[in-house]
N, CA, C and O atoms as a MOPAC input file, in Angstrom:
PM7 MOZYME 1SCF
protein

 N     41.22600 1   -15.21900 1   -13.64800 1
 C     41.31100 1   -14.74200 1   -12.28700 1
 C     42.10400 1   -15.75700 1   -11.45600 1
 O     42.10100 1   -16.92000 1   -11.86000 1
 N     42.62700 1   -15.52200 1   -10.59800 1
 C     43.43300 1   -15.95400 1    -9.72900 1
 C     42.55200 1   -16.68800 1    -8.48400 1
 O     41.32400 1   -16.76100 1    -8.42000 1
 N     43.34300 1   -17.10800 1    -7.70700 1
 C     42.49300 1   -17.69800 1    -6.35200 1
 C     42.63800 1   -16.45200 1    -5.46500 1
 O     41.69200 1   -15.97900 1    -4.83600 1
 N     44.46600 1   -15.71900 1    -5.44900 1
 C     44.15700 1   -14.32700 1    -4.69500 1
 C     42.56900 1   -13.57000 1    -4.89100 1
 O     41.73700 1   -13.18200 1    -4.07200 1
 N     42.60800 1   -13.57700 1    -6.17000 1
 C     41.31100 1   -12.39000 1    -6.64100 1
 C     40.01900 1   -13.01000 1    -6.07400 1
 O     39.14400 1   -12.29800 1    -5.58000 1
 N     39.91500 1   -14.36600 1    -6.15600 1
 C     38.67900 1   -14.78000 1    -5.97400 1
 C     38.08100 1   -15.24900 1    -4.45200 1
 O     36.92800 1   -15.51400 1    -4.11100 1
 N     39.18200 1   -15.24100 1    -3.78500 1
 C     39.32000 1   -15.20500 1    -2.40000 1
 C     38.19000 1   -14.80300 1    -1.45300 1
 O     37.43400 1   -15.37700 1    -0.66900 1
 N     38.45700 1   -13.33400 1    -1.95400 1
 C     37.55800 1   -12.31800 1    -1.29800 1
 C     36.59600 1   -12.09200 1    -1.24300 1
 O     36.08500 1   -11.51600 1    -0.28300 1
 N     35.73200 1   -12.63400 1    -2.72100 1
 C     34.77800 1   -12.83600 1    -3.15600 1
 C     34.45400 1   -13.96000 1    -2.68600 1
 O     33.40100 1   -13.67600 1    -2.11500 1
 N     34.65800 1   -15.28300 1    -2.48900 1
 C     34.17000 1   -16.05300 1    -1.69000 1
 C     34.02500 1   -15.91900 1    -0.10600 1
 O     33.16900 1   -16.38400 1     0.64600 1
 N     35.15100 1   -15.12600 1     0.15400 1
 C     34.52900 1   -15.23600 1     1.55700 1
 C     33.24200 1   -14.23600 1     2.22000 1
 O     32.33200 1   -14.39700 1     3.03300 1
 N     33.59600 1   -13.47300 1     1.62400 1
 C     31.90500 1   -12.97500 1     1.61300 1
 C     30.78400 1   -13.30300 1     1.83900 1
 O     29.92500 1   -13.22800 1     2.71800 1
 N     31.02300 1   -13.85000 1     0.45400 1
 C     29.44900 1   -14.95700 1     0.64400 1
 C     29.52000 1   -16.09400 1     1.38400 1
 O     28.44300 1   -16.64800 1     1.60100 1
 N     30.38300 1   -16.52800 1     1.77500 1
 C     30.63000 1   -17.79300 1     2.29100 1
 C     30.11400 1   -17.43600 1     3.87900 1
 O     29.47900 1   -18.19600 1     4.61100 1
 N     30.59900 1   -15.98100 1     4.20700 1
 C     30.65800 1   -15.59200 1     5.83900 1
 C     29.08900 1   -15.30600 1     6.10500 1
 O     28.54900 1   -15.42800 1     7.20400 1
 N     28.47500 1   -14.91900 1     4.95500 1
 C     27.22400 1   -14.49400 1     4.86300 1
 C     26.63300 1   -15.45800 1     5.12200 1
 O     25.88700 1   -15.36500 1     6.09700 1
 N     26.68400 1   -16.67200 1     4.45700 1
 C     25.69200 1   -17.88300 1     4.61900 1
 C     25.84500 1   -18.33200 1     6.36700 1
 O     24.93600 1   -18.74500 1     7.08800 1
 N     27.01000 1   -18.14200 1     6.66900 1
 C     27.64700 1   -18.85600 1     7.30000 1
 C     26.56300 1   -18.47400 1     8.89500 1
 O     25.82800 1   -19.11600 1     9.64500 1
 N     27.09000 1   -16.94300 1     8.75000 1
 C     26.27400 1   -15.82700 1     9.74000 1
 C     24.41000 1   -16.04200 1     9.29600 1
 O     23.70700 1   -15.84700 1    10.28800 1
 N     23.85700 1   -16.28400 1     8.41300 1
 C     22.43300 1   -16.69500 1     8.42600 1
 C     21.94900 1   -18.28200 1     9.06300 1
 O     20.83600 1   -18.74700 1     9.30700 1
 N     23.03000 1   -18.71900 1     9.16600 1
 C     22.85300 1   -20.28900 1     9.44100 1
 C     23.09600 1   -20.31900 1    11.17600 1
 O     22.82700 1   -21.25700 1    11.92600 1
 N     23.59100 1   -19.20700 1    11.48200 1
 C     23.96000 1   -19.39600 1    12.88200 1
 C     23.21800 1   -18.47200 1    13.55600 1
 O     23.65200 1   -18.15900 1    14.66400 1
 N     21.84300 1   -17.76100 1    13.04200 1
 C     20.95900 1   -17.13300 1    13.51500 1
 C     20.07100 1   -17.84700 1    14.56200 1
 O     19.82200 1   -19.04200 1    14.40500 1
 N     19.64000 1   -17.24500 1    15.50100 1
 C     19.09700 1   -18.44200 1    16.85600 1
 C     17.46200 1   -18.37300 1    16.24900 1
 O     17.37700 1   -17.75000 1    15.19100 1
 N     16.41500 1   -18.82700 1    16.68400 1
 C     15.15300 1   -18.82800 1    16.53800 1
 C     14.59800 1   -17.40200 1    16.79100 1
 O     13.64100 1   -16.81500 1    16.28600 1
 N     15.71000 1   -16.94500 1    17.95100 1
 C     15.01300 1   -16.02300 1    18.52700 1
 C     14.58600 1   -14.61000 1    17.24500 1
 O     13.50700 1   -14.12700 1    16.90100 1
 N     15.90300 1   -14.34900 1    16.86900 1
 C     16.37700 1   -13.64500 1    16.17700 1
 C     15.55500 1   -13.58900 1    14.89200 1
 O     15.07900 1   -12.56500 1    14.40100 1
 N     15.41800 1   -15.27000 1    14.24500 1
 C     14.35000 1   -15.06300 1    13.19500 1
 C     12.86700 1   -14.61400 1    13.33800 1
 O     12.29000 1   -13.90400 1    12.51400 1
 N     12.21300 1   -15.20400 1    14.69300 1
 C     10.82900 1   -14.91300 1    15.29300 1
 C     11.14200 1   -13.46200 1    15.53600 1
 O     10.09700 1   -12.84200 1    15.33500 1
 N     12.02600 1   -12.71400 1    15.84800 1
 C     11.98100 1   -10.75100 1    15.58400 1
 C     12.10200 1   -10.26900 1    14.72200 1
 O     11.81800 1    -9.07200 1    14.76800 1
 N     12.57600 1   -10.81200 1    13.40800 1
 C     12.52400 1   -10.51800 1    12.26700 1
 C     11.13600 1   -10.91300 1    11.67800 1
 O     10.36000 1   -10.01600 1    11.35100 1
 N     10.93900 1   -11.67300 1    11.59400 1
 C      9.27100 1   -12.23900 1    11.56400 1
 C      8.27200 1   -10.99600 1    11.84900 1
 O      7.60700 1   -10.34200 1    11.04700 1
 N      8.38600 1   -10.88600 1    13.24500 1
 C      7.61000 1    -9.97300 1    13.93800 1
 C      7.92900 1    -8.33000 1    13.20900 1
 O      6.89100 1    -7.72100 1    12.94800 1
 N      8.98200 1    -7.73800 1    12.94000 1
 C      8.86400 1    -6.49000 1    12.51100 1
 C      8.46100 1    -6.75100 1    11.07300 1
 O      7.93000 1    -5.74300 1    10.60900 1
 N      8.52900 1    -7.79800 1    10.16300 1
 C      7.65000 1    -8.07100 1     8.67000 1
 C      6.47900 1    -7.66600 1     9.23000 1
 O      6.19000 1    -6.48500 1     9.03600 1
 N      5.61600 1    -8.42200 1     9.96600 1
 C      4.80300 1    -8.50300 1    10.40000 1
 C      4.01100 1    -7.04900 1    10.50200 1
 O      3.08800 1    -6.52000 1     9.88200 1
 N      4.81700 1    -6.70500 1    11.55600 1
 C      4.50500 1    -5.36100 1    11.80600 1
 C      4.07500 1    -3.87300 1    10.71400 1
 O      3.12700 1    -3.08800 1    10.70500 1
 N      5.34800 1    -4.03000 1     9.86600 1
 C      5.13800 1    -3.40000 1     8.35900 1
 C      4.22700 1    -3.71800 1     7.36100 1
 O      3.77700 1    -3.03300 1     6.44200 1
 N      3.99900 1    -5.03600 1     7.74100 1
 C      2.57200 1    -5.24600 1     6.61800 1
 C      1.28900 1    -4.49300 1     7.41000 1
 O      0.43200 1    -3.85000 1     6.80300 1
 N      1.30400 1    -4.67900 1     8.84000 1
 C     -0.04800 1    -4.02600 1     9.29400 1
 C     -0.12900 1    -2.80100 1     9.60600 1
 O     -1.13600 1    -2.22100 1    10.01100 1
 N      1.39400 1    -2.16300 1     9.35400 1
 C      1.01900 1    -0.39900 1     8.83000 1
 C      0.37900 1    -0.26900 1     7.95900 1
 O     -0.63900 1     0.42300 1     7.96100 1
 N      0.93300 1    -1.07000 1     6.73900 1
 C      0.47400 1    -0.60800 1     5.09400 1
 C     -0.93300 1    -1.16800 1     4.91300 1
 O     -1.69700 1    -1.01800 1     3.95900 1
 N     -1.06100 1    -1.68200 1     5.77200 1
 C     -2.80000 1    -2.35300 1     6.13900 1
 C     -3.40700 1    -1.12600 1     6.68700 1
 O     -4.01800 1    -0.39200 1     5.91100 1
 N     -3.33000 1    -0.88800 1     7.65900 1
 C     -3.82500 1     0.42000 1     8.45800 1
 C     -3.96500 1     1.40200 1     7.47800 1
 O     -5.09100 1     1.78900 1     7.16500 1
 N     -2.66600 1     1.98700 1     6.80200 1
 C     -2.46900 1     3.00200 1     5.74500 1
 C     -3.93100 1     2.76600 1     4.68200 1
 O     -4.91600 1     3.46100 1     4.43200 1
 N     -3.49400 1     1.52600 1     4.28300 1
 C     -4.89500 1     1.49500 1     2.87700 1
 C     -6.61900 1     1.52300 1     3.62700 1
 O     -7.70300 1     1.79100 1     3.10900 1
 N     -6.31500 1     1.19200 1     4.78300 1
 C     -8.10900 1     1.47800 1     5.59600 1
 C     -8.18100 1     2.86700 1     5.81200 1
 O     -9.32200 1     3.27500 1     5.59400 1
 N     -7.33900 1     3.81000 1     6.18300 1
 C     -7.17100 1     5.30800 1     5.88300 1
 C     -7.90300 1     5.56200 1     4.99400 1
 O     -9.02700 1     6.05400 1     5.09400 1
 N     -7.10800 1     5.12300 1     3.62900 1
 C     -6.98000 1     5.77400 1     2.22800 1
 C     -8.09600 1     5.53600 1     2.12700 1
 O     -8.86300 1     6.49700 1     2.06100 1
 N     -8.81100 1     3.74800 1     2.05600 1
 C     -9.71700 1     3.92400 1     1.69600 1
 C    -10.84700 1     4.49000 1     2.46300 1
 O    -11.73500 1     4.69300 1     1.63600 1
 N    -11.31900 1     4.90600 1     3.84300 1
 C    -11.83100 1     5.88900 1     4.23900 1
 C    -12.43100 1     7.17600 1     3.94600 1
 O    -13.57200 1     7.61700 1     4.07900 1
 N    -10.91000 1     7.84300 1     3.33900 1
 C    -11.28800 1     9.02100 1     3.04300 1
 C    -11.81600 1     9.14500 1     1.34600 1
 O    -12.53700 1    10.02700 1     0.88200 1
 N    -11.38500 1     8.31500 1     0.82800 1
 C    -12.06300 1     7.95600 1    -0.64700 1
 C    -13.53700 1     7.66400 1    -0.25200 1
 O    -14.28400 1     8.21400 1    -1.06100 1
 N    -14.22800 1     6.97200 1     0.73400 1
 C    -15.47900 1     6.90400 1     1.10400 1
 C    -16.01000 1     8.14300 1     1.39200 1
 O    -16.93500 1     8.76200 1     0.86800 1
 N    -15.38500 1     8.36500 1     2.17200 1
 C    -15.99300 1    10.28400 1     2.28600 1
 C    -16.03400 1    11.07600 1     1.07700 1
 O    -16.69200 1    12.10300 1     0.91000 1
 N    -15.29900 1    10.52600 1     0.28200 1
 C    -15.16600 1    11.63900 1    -0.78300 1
 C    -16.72300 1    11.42400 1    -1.45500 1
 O    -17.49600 1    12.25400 1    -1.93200 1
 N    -16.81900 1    10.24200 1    -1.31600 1
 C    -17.72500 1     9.43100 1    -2.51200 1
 C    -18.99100 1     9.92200 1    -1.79400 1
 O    -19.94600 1    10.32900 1    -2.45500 1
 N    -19.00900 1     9.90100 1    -0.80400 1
 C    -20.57600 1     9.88700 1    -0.12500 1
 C    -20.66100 1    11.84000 1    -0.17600 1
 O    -21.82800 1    12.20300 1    -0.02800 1
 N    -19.85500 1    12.80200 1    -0.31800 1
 C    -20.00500 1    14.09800 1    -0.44500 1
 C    -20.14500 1    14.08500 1    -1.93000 1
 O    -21.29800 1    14.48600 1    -2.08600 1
 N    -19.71200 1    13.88800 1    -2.95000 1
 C    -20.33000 1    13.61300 1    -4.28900 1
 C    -21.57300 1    12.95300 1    -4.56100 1
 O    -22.11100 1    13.14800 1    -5.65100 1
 N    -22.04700 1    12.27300 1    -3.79600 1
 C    -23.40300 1    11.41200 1    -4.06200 1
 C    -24.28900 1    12.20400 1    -3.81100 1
 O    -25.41500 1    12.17300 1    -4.30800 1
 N    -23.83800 1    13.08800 1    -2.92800 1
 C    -25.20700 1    14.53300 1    -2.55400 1
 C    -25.08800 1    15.14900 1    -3.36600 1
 O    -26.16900 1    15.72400 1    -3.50400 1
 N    -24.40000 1    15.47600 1    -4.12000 1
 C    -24.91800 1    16.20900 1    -5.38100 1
 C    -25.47100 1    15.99400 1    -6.38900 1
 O    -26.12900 1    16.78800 1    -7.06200 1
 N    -25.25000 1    14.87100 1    -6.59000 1
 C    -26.11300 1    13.72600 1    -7.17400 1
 C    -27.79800 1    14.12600 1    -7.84700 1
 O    -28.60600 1    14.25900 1    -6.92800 1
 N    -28.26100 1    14.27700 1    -8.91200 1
 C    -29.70900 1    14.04700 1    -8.65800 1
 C    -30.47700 1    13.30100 1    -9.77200 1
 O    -30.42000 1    13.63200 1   -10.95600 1
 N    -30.92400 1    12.66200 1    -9.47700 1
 C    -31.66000 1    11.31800 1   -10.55400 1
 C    -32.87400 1    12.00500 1   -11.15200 1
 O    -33.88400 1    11.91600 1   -10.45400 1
 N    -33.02000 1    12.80800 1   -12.53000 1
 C    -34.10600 1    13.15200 1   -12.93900 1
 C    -34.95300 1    12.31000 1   -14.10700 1
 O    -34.29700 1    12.01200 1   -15.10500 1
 N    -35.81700 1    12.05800 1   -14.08400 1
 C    -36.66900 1    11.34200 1   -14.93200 1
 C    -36.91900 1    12.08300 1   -16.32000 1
 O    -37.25500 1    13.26100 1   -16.20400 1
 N    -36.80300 1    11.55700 1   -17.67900 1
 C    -37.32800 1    11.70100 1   -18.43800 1
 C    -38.68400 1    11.77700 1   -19.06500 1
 O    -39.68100 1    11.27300 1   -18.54900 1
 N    -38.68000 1    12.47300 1   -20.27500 1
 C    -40.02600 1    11.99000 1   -21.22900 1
 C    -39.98800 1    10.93200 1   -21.38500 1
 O    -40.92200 1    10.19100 1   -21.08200 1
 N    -38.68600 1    10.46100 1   -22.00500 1
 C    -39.51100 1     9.09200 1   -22.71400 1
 C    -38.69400 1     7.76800 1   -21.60600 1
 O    -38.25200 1     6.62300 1   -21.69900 1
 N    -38.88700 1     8.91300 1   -20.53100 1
 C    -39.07400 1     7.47900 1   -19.39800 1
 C    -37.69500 1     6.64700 1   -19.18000 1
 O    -37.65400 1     5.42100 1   -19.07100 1
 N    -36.64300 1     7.46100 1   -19.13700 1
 C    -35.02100 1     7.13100 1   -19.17000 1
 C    -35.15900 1     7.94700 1   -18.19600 1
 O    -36.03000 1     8.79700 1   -18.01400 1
 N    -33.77700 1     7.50500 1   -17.22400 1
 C    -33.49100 1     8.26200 1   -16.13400 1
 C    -32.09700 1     8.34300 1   -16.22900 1
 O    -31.19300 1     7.50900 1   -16.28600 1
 N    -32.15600 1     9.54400 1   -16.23000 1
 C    -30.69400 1    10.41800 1   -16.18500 1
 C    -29.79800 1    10.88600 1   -14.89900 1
 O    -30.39300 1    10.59700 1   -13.86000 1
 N    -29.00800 1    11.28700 1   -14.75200 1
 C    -28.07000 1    12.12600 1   -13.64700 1
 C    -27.55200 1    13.09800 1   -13.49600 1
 O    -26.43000 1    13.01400 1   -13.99600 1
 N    -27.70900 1    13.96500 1   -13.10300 1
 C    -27.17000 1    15.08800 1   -13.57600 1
 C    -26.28600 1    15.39800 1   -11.92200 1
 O    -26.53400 1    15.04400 1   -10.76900 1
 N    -25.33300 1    16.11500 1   -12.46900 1
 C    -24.14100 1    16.71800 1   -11.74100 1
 C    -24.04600 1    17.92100 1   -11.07900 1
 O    -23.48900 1    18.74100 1   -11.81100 1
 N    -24.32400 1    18.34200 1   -10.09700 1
 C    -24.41400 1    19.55900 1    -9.55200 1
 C    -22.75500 1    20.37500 1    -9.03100 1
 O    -22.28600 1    20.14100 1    -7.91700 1
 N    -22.17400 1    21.14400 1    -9.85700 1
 C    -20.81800 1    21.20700 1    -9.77200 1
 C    -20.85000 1    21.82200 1    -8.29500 1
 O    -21.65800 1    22.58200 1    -7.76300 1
 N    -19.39600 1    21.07300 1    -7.71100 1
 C    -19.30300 1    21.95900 1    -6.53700 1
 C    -18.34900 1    22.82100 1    -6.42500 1
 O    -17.13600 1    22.69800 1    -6.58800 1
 N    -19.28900 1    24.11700 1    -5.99600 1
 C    -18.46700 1    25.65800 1    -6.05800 1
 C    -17.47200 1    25.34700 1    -4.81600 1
 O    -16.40500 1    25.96100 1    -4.80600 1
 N    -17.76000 1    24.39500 1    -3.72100 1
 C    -16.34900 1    24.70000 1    -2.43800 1
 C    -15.27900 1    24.02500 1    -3.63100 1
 O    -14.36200 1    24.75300 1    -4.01300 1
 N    -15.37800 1    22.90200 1    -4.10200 1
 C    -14.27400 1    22.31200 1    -4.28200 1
 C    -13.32700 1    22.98000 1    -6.01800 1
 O    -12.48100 1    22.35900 1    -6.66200 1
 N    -13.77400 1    24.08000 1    -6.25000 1
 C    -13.68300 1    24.24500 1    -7.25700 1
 C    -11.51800 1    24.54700 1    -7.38300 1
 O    -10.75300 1    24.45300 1    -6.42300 1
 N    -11.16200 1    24.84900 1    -8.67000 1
 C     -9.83900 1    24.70400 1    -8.51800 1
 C     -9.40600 1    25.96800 1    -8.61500 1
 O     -9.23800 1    26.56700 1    -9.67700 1
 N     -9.19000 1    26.46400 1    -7.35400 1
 C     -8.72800 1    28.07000 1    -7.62400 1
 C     -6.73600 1    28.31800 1    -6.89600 1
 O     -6.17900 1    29.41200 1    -6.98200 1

């Protein structure tokens, strides 16, 4: 390769560094801040999720019923639910 060819390719990166180095504080502390920001959607998002996975869990637990055995083992049995069925 040539220095023509490789030229271009350096300045690129070169302008790139160049332009990150001459970023003010300000600029990084707003970049900061919208990271920031996107992590405490996807925070919010998973207290959702997990929410409604709690609901799910606590409407399955009522169906729930703990019956006792003969020989004194306790079992669980499953009461299928007709709303949620897959139609």
């Amino acid at each position: 390769m040539s220095y023509d060819d490789i030229r271009p390719i350096f300045e690129k990166y070169f302008n790139s560094n160049v332009a990150f180095l001459e970023k003010t504080k300000e600029q990084l502390e707003e970049e900061e801040s919208r990271a920031l920001k996107r992590k405490t959607k996807s925070s919010d998002e998973k207290a959702v999720e997990k929410q409604k996975l709690d609901e799910e869990v606590e409407e399955l637990k009522k169906h729930l019923q703990i019956v006792p055995n003969d020989d004194d083992d306790v079992y669980t049995r499953l009461h299928l639910l007709l709303s949620r069925s897959l139609l």
